[in-house]
N, C-alpha and C positions, 0 to 999 in steps of 0.2 A: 504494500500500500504506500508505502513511503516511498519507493523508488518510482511510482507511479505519479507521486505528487512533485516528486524532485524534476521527470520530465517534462511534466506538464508545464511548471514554473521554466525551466529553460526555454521549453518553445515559447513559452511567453515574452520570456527575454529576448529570446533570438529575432522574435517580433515584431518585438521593439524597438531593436538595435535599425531591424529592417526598416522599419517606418520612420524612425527617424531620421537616417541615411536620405530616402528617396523625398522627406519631406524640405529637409534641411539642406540637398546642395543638388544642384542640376549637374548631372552626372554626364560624364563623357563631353565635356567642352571644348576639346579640339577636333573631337570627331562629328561634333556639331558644327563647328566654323568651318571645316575642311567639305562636308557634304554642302551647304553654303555656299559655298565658294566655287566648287565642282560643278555645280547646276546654276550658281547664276551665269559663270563664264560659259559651258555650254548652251544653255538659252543665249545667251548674248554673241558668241559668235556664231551662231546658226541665224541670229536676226539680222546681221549683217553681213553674210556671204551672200546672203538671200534677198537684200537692199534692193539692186536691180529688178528682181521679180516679184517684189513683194505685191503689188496689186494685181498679178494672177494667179499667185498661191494662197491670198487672202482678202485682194481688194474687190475693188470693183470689175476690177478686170479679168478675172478665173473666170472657167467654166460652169464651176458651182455657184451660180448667181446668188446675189442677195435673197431673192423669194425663194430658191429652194434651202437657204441656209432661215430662211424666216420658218418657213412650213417645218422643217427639222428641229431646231428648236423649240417650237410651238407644240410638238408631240412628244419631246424626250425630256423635256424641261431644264438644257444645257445652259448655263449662265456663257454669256458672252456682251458686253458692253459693246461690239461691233453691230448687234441690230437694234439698237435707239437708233441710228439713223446708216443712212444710207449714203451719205454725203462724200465726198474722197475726201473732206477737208476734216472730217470727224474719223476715219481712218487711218489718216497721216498722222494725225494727233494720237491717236491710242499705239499706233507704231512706234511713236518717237519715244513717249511716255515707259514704255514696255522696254529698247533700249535703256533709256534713262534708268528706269528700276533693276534694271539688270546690274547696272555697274556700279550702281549704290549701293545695293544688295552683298555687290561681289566685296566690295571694298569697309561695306560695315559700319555704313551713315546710317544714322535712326533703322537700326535693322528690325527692331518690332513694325514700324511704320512699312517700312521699304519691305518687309516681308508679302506684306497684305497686297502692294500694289503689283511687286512680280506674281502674285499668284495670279490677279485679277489678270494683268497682261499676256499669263499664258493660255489662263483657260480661254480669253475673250479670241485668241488669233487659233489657236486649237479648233477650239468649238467652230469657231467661223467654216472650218473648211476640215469635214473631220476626214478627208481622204488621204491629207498631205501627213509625211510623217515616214518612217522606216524602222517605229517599233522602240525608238527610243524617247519619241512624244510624248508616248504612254507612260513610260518612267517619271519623265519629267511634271508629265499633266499629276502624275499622283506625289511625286515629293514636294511638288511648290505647295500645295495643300498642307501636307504634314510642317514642313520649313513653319508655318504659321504659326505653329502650338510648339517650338521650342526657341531656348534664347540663345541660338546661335550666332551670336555676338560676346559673348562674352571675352575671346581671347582673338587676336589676329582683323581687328575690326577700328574703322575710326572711332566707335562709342567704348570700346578699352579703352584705348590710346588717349582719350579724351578723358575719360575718368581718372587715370592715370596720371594725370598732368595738373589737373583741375578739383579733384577730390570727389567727394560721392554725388555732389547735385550737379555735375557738371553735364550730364549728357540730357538733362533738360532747362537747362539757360540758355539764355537766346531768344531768337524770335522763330528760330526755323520751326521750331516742335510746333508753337500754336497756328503759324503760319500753315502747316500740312496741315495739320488735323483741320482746320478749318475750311483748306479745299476738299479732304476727305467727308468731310461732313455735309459740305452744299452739293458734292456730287452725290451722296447716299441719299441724300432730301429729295434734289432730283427724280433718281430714278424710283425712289417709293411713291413721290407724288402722281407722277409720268405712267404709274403702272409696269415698271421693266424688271421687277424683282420679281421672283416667284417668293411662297414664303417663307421658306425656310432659308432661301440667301438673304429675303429682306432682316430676317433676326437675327442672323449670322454676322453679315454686316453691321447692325446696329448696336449689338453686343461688344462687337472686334473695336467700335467708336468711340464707345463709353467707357471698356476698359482702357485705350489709348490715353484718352480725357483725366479717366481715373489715376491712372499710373502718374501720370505728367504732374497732374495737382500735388500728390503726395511724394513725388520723390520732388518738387521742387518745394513746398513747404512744409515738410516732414519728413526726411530724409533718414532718421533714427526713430522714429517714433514707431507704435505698435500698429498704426495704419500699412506703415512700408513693410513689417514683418510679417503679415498676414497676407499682402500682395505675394512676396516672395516666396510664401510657403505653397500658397497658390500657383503661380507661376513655375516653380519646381516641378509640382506632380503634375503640371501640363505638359510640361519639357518631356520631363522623364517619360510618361505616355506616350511621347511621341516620338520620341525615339525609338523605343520599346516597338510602335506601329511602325517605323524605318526599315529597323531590322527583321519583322518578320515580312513584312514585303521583300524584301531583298533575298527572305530563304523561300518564299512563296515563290518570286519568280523563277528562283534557280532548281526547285524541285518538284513544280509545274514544266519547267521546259524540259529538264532530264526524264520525267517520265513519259513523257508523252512522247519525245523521241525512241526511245526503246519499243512503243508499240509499231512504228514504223519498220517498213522492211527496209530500206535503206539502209537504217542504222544500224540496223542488226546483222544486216552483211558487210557493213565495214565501206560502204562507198558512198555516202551522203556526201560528203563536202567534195567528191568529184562533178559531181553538176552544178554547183555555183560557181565554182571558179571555172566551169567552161560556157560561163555568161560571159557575152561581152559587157553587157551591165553590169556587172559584178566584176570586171577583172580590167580595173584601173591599170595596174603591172601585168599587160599578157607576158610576158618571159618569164615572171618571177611564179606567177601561176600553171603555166606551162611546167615549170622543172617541176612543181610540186604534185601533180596529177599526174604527171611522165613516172613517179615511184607508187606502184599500189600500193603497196607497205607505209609509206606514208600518209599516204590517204586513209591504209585504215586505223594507223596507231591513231590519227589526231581525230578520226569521228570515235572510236571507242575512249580516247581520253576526254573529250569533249561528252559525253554523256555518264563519262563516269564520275569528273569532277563538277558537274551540275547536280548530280543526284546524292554524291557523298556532302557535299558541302555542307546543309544545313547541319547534319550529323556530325560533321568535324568542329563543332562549338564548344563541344564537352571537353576537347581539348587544347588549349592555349596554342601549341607549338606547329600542332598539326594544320590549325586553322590556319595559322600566318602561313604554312610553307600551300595549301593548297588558295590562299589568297590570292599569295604572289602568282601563283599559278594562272588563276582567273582573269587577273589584271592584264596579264602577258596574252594572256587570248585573245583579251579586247582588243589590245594591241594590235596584233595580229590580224585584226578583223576589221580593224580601221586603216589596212595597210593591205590586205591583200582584196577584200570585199568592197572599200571605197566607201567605207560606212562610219568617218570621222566621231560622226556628234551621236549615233548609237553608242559605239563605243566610248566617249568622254560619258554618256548619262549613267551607262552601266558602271564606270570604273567609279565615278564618283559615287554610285547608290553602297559599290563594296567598300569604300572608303570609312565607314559608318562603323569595319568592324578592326579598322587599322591600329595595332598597341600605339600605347599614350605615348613609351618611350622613342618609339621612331619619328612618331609625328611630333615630339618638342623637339628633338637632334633633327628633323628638316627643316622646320620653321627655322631652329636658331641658323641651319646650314645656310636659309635664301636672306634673313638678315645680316648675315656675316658675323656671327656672333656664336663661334663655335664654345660651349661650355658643358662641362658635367651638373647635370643637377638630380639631386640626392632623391631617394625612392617619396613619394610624399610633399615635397616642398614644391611651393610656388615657383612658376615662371614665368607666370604673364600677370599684368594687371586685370580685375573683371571688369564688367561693365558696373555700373554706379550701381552700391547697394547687395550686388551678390555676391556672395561668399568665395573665397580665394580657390580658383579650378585648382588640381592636382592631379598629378598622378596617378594615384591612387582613385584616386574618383573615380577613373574611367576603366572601362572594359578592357583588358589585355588581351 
């Protein structure tokens, strides 16, 4: 009976220990900046290699006209700020804007703020034209989503770097914070008034408003107070959830793709990857594709290692050592797939969504590597300033 009560009390504790951990600090903060950063820069160079064409893959000038993009909408209930109007000058504008949030995003100005607007900017050019795309859209349409509910700023961002310099109120001083939120706000009035919400974006949005408003008030006139502890504690098990949704998307997709290839016959005889590299579509480097299809033996090692580390994957999590070595693996795929398939911004969506599961201690020795600031730091201790208000990222924090 005793030994019964003594486990009980442990799990209790252990519980405890739990809850407090995921209440108390937003966990994995460089693997939050680094997904961040991976997806704003791929949205953002895929909006401008695509500059030139952009009014036929989403303006007014594509094939999939505005009335078939209205009627589509109108039945699936896609949010896209491209059908308020029809205009190319209301186009141009949601284009430029969507750049813009990209490289704000990427860079880590008002990343709560600038979160919300890359989202809006992907779904609204996505939704617009749901034809265009090569499968790494999808990725993207679903992490800019998630991006929303955590505070992937807190390390490698102007709202650090600014905390850092300035003290805890510093990343809401200024005029720019009331400045946004108040075009943020006449554009949400807008569209609720206008009819262009459905309702579950309309509360989404007006919720996402209020907290912005909310947060703003209290970290600039209460900054220690129990107003801001209660945000933070808040804001934590947001993060933390949505991280938590990052990573199981990232093993959803890799053990959705792995098995569903295995039911194929192709894969199971060892010659899938010999028909896309004898696309001319698919084969950017015909020579480099040629020598690789010229070996069946290589053709069938890389479709059998291609379905066996998409299906092992999610299951190599239980292991620290094994995950980083079939990581690096995956990454080198994408690689590979961005080079020999011609499929760049697939593969930057993919590499940055595995980014999510990269140890702390590589990603602080690369950060410190691209600032030139080669240093050892100790298992646990700080290396970056956070953002205003949240607790010191670590090491430790984060998933290895």
């Amino acid at each position: 009976m005793v030994d019964g009560v003594s486990a009980v009390g442990r799990v209790r504790a252990a519980a405890g220990r739990g809850l407090a951990k995921v209440s108390g600090q937003a966990l994995g903060p460089y693997q939050s900046a680094v997904v961040r950063i991976g997806f704003a820069a791929t949205w953002l160079f895929f909006l401008l290699r695509e500059f030139p064409h952009r009014r036929e893959l989403y303006g007014p000038d594509g094939p999939w006209s505005w009335e078939l993009a209205e009627r589509l909408t109108a039945s699936n209930e896609a949010f896209t700020v491209l059908m308020w109007s029809d205009s190319t000058l209301w186009f141009e504008t949601v284009y430029a804007v969507s750049v813009a949030a990209s490289v704000l995003l990427m860079l880590g100005w008002r990343t709560r703020a600038m979160s919300v607007v890359f989202m809006v900017g992907v779904l609204s050019l996505q939704n617009r034209s749901v034809f265009m795309g090569d499968g790494g859209d999808n990725v993207i349409h679903l992490m800019a989503i998630y991006l929303v509910l955590t505070r992937c700023g807190q390390v490698w961002s102007l709202d650090a770097r600014r905390a850092r310099a300035s003290g805890p109120a510093a990343t809401s001083a200024g005029a720019a914070g009331p400045v946004l939120w108040g075009v943020l706000g006449a554009v949400c009035a807008y569209g609720a008034v206008a009819g262009r919400f459905t309702t579950g974006w309309l509360v989404a949005f007006a919720a996402g408003w209020v907290v912005l408003g909310l947060w703003w008030a209290v970290d600039r006139f209460e900054p220690e107070g129990e107003g801001r502890a209660v945000l933070d504690v808040l804001a934590n098990l947001l993060h933390n959830a949505g991280m938590l949704v990052i990573m199981a998307e990232v093993c959803l997709i890799y053990a959705t793709a792995g098995w569903y290839k295995i039911q194929g016959s192709r894969w199971q005889d060892g010659t899938a990857l010999y028909y896309p590299l004898k696309l001319d579509y698919f084969a950017p480097w015909p020579g480099l594709s040629g020598v690789l299809v010229g070996s069946g033996v290589v053709v069938m090692l890389l479709s059998y290692g291609t379905v066996a580390v998409q299906v092992a994957f999610p299951f190599t999590l239980f292991n620290r050592r094994l995950k980083n070595v079939l990581l690096a693996v995956m990454m080198l795929e994408h690689a590979g797939i961005a080079v020999l398939l011609g499929l760049p911004f697939f593969s930057m969506a993919m590499i940055a969504a595995d980014a999510v599961f990269l140890p702390t201690g590589f990603l602080v020795w690369a950060g410190a590597v691209v600032v030139g600031r080669r240093r050892v730091v100790a298992p646990g201790a700080p290396v970056a300033g956070p953002v205003a208000g949240s607790p010191e990222p670590s090491p430790a924090a984060a998933p290895r």
